[in-house]
C-alpha distance (Angstrom), angle and dihedral (degrees) to the residues before:
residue distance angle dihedral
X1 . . .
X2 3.73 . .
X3 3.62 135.8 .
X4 3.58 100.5 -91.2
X5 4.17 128.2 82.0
X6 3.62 123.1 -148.5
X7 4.04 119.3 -84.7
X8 3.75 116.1 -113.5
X9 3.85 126.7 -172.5
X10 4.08 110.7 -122.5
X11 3.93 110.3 -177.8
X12 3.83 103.3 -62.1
X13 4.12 95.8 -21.4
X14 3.61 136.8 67.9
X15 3.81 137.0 -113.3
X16 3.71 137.4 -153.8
X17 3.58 101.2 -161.5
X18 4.01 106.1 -49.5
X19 3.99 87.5 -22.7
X20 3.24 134.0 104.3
X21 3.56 107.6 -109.0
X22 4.26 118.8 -151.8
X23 3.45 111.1 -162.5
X24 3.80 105.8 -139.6
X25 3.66 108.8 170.3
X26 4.08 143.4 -176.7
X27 3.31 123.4 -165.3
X28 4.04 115.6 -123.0
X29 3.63 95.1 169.9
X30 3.83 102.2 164.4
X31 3.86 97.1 18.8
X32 4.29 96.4 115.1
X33 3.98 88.2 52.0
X34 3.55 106.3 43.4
X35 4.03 101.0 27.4
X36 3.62 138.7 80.8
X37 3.70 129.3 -131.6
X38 3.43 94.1 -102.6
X39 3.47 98.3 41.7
X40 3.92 95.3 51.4
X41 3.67 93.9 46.8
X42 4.35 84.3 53.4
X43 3.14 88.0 53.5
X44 3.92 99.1 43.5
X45 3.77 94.4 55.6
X46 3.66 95.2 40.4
X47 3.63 83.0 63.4
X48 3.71 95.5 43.4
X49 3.65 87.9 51.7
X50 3.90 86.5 64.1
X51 3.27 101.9 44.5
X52 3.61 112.3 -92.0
X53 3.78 126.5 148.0
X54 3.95 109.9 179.0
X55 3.74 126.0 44.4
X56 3.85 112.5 -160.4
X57 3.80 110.1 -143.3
X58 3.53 147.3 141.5
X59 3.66 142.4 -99.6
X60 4.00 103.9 -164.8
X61 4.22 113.4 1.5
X62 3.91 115.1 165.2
X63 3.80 110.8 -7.9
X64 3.52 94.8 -138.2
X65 3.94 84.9 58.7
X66 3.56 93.2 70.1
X67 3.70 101.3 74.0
X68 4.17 92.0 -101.6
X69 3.73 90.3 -45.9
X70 3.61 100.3 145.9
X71 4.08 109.1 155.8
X72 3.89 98.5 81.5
X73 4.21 88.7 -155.7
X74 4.20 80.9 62.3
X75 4.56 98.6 152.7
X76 3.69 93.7 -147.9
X77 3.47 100.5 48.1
X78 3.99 92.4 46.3
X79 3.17 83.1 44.4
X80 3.72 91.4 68.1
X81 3.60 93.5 39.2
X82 3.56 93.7 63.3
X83 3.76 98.4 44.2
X84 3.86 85.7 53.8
X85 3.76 89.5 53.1
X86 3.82 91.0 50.6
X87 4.17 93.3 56.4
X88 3.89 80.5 43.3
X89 3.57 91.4 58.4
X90 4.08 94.5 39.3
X91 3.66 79.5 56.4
X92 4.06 96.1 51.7
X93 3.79 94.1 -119.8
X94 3.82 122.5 122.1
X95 3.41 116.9 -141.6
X96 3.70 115.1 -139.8
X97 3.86 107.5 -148.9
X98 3.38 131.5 -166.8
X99 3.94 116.4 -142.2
X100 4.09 82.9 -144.2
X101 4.01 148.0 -16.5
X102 3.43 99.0 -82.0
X103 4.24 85.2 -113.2
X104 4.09 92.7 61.5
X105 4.17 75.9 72.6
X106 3.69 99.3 41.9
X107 3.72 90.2 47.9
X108 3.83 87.6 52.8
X109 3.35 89.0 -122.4
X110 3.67 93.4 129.5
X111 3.94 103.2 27.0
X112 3.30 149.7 165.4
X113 4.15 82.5 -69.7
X114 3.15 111.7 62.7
X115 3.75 103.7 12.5
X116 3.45 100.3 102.3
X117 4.01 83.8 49.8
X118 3.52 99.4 58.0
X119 4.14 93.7 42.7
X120 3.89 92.0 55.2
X121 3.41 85.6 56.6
X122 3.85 102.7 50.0
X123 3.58 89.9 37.4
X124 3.80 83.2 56.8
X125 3.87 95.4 45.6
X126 3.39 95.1 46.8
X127 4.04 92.6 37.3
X128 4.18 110.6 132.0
X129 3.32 100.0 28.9
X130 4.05 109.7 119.5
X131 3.92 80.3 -162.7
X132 3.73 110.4 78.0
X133 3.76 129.5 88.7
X134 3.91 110.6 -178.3
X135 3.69 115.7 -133.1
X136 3.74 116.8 -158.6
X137 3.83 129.7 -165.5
X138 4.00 110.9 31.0
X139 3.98 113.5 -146.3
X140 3.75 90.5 -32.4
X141 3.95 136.7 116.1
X142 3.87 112.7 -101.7
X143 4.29 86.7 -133.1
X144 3.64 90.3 57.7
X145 4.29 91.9 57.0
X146 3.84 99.4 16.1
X147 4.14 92.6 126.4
X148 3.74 93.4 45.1
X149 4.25 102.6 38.4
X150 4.29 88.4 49.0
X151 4.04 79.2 53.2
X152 3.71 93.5 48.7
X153 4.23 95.8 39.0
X154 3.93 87.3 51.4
X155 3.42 100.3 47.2
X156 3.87 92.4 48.0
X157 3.42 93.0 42.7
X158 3.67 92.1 50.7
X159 4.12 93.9 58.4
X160 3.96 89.2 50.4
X161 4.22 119.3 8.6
X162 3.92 81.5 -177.7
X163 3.61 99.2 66.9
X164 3.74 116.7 75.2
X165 3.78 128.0 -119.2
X166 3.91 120.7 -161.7
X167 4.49 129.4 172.0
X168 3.50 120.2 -114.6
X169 3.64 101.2 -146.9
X170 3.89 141.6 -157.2
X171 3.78 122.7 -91.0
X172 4.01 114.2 -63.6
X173 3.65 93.1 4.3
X174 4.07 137.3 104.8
X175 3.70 127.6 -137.0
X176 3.60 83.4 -135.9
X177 3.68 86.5 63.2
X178 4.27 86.0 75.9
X179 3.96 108.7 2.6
X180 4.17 102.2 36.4
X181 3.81 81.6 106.7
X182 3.57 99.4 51.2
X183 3.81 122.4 106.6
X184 3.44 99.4 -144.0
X185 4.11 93.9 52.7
X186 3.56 106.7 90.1
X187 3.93 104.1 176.6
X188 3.87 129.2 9.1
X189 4.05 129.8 -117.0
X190 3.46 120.3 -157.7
X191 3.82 127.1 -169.7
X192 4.59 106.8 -140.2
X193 3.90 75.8 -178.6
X194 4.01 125.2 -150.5
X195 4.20 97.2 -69.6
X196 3.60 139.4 130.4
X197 3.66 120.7 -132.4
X198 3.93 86.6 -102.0
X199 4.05 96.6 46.4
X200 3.99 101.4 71.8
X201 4.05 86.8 121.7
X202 4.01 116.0 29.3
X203 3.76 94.6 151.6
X204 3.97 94.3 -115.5
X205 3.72 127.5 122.7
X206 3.42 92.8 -92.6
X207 3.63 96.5 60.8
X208 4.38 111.8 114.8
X209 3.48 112.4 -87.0
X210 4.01 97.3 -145.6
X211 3.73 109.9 54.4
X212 3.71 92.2 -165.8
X213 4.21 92.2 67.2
X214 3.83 117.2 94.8
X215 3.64 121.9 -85.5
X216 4.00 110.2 -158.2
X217 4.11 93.7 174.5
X218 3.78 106.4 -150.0
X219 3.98 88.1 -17.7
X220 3.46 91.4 115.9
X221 3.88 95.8 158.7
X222 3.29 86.5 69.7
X223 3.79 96.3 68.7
X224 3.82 81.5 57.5
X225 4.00 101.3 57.2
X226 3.83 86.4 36.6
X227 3.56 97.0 66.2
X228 3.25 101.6 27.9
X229 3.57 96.4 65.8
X230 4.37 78.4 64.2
X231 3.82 127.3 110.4
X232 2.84 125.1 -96.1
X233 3.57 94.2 26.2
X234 3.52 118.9 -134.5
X235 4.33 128.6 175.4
X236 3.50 120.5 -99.4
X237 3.99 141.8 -178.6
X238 3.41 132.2 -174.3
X239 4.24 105.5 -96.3
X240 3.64 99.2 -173.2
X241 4.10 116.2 30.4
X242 3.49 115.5 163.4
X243 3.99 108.8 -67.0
X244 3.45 125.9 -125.0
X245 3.83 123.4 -109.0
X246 4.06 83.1 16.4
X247 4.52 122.2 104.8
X248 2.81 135.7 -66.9
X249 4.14 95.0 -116.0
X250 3.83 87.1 -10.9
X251 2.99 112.1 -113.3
X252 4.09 114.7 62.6
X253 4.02 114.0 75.5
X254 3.65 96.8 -150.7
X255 3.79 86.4 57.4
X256 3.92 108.6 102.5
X257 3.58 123.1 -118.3
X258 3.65 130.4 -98.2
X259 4.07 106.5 -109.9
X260 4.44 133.4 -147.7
X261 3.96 84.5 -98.1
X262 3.76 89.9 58.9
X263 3.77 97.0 49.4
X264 3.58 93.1 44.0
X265 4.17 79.0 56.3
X266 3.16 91.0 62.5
X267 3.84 107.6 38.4
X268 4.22 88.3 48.7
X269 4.61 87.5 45.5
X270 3.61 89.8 60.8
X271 3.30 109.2 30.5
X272 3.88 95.0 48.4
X273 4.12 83.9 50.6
X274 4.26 91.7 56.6
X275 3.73 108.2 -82.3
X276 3.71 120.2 147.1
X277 3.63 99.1 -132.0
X278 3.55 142.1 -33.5
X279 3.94 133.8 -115.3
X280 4.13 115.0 -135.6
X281 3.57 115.2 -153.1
X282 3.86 134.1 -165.0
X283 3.38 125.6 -158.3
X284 3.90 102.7 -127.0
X285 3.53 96.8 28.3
X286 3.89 92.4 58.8
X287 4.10 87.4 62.0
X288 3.66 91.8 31.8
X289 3.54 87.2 -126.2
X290 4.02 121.2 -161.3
X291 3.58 118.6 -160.4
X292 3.43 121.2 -95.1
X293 3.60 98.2 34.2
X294 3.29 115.7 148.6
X295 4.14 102.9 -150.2
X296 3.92 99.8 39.3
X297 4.08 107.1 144.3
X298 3.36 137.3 -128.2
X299 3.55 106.8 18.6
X300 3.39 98.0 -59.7
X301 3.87 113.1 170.3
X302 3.78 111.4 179.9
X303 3.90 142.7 46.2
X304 3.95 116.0 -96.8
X305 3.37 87.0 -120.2
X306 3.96 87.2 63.2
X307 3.96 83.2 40.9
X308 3.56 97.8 65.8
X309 3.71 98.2 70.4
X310 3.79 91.0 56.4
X311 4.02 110.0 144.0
X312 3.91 94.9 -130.8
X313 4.17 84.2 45.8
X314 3.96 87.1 61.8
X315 3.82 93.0 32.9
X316 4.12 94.7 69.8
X317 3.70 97.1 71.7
X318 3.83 90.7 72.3
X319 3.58 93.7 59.3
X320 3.84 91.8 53.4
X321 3.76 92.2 39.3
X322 3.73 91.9 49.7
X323 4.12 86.2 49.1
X324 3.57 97.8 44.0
X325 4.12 85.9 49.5
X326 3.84 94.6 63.5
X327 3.51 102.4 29.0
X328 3.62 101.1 -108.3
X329 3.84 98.4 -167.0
X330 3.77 88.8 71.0
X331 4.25 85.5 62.2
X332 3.41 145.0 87.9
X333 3.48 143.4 -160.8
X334 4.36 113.3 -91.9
X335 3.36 106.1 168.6
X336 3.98 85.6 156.1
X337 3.84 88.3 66.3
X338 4.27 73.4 78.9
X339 3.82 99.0 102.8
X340 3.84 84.2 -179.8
X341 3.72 149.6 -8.9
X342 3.74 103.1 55.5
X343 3.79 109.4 157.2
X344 3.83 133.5 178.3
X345 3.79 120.5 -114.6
X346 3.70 126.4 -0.9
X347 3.86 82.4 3.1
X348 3.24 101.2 63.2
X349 3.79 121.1 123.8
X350 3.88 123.6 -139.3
X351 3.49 119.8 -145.5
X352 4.06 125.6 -173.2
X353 3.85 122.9 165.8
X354 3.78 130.8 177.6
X355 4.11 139.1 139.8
X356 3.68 99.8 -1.1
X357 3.82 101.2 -27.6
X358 3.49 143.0 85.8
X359 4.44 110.9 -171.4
X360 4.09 117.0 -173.6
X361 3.63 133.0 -175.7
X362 3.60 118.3 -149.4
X363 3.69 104.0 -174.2
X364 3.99 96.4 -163.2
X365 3.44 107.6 29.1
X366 3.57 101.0 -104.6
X367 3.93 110.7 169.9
X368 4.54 107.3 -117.7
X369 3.22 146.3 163.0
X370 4.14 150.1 -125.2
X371 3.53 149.0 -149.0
X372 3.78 104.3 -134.4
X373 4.02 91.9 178.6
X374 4.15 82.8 125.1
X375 3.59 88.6 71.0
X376 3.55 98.7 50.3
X377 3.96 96.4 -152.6
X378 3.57 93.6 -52.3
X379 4.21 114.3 155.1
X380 3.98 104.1 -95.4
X381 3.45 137.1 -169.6
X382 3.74 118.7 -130.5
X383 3.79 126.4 -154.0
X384 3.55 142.0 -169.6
X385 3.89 111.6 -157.3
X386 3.90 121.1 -170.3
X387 3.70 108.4 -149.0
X388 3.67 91.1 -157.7
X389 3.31 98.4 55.6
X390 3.31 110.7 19.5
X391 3.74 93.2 -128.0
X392 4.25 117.0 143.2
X393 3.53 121.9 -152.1
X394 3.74 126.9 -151.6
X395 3.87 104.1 -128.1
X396 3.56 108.7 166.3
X397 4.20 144.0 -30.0
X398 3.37 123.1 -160.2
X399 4.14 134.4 67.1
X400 4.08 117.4 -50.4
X401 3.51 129.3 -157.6
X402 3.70 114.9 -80.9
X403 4.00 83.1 -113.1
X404 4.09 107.6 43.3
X405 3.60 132.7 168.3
X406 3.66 130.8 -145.3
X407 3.88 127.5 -168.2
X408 4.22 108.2 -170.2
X409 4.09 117.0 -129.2
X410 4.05 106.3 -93.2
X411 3.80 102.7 -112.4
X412 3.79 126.0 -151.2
X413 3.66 116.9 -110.6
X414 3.89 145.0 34.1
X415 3.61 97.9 -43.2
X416 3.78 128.5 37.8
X417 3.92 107.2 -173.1
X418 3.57 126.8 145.9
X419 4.05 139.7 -175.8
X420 3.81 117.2 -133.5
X421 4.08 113.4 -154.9
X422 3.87 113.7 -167.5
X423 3.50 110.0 -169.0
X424 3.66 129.4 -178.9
């Protein structure tokens, strides 16, 4: 028996047990083919250390990437898997594995003949383990592998209905864009991607396939309200963001790189607007990349072991601190408690009030104000919360005005966001 309980679905939120469970991810995607024991189990309990819960990795990526293993039901390399997952669990993370890379299915490797095959037997192999959450897809569109992923989610679902089952999906899409209606999905994954506002076409591989589908740019929030607003409801959290250290778009070296302030962007958007978690990602860490490699992607210029002490890496605990503090799955989005200084973009203002708190993110600064009506002149206590360094300031106890304004402190340095807690 490890550390970890079994995952349940409660309305849009998740539960370990009778706990509220924050899903606070990092993406490991190639960590159990190009890692040693020792290596992975650094790695897991420097992440443990800081607060993460859920590793995002996968089983079988590129064939050729597994040193000419090319029978996915291999013993000694599942054999390794699931000793991994039990230090995972020792640990109290989850690992959320991926049966494949989404392009092991769009190459037909695994197919609508021998899927069903190979997930009885990982579903066997990884059987008892309160641990695992099975991740379908892998960077690919859910229209592209309907047939074969409702094969694979049945099949898995069949050997355990307890565990849950969730769609990694392709860049700017949702899972709940194909599988929302699927019995054997329990929360939705979408992908906001690694683009700028002005990169929705770059004429690279990555680039959407369907013009005609929404592109919110770095809006990822809106992902969130989107598909929330779906029946049946189901959770969701945003499992690929744009990593730090990584492109801006990916693929262009003079690009600049995407920074700690703009992952914390994105973690605070979407959680403020009902997710029920977030995944951080890293740039070398996602390819497990070793110095001196000569085909690491995307500009990546440092060993994950270098990686892991990335600010924005350490930074992500506050957010599910701060959410675990108030009890965030008893919230809701209220962006219309804003009585002014709404912006679009990197201005916009995040508002999220439940039992006795209201929490904002203002990602520049900007000076706004509330309606406080809900408290009803009640004595509050009024924070200011750097996300960067975790730091809370007392700013003031004692009733407000039922219309207050609050202008955050003007930080040195790059990035000058700030969390406001209201508590009362």
């Amino acid at each position: 028996m490890g550390n970890c309980k079994k995952l349940h679905v409660e309305g849009r939120y998740l539960k370990a047990g009778e706990e509220p469970f924050f899903w606070l991810g990092d993406t490991a995607w190639l960590m159990l083919q190009k890692l040693d024991e020792e290596e992975i189990k650094l790695y897991l309990k420097n992440r443990a250390g800081l607060g993460y819960n859920v590793i995002q990795a996968v089983l079988v990526h590129y064939v050729k990437d597994l040193d000419g293993l090319r029978d996915p039901t291999a013993s000694e390399y599942f054999d390794f898997c699931r000793k991994i997952a039990e230090y995972a669990d020792s640990l109290g993370i989850y690992l959320a594995l991926l049966p494949s890379w989404g392009a092991i299915v769009g190459q037909g490797i695994i197919n609508a003949e021998n899927a069903e095959r190979y997930c009885d037997y990982i579903a066997e192999r990884f059987g008892g383990l309160d641990n695992i959450i099975w991740v379908l897809g892998g960077d690919i569109r859910g229209d592209a592998v309907f047939d074969v992923v409702k094969i694979e989610g049945e099949t898995l679902k069949r050997h355990d209905p307890d565990r849950l089952i969730t769609y990694h999906p392709f860049g700017r899409t949702s899972s709940a864009m194909w599988f929302n209606g699927e019995d054997w999905l329990d929360l939705n994954m979408f992908q906001s991607g690694h683009r700028r506002y002005d990169q929705e076409i770059l004429g690279e591989w990555d680039d959407k396939k369907v013009s005609t589908e929404e592109y919110f740019g770095e809006d990822n929030w809106r992902y969130v309200l989107r598909d929330l607003a779906l029946r049946p409801q189901k959770p969701i959290l945003d499992a690929e963001p744009s990593y730090e250290r990584i492109l801006q778009g990916l693929h262009n070296k003079k690009e600049p790189y995407w920074k700690d302030g703009d992952v914390r962007r994105y973690a605070y958007w979407s959680v403020l607007s009902g997710a029920c978690g977030h995944t951080y990602g890293n740039n070398a860490i996602i390819q497990s990349y070793c110095e001196g490699e000569l085909n690491g992607g995307f500009g990546v210029r440092e060993g994950w072991q270098e990686s892991m002490h990335a600010p924005g890496a350490s930074q992500m605990r506050f957010l599910k601190d701060l959410m675990l503090e108030i009890n965030w799955q008893t919230g809701r989005p209220a962006d219309e408690l804003l009585t002014y200084g709404q912006k679009e973009r990197y201005h916009r203002i995040c508002v999220f009030s439940g039992e006795g708190f209201i929490v904002c993110y203002d990602f520049c600064g900007d000076e706004f104000g509330l309606d406080l009506s809900e408290f009803g002149g009640r004595p509050l206590e009024v924070y200011w919360i750097d996300p960067q360094s975790g730091s809370r300031s007392l700013a003031h106890t004692g009733p407000l005005p039922k219309k207050a304004v609050f202008r955050p402190y003007r930080k040195d340095g790059e990035f000058n966001d700030w969390v406001l807690l209201i508590k009362g």
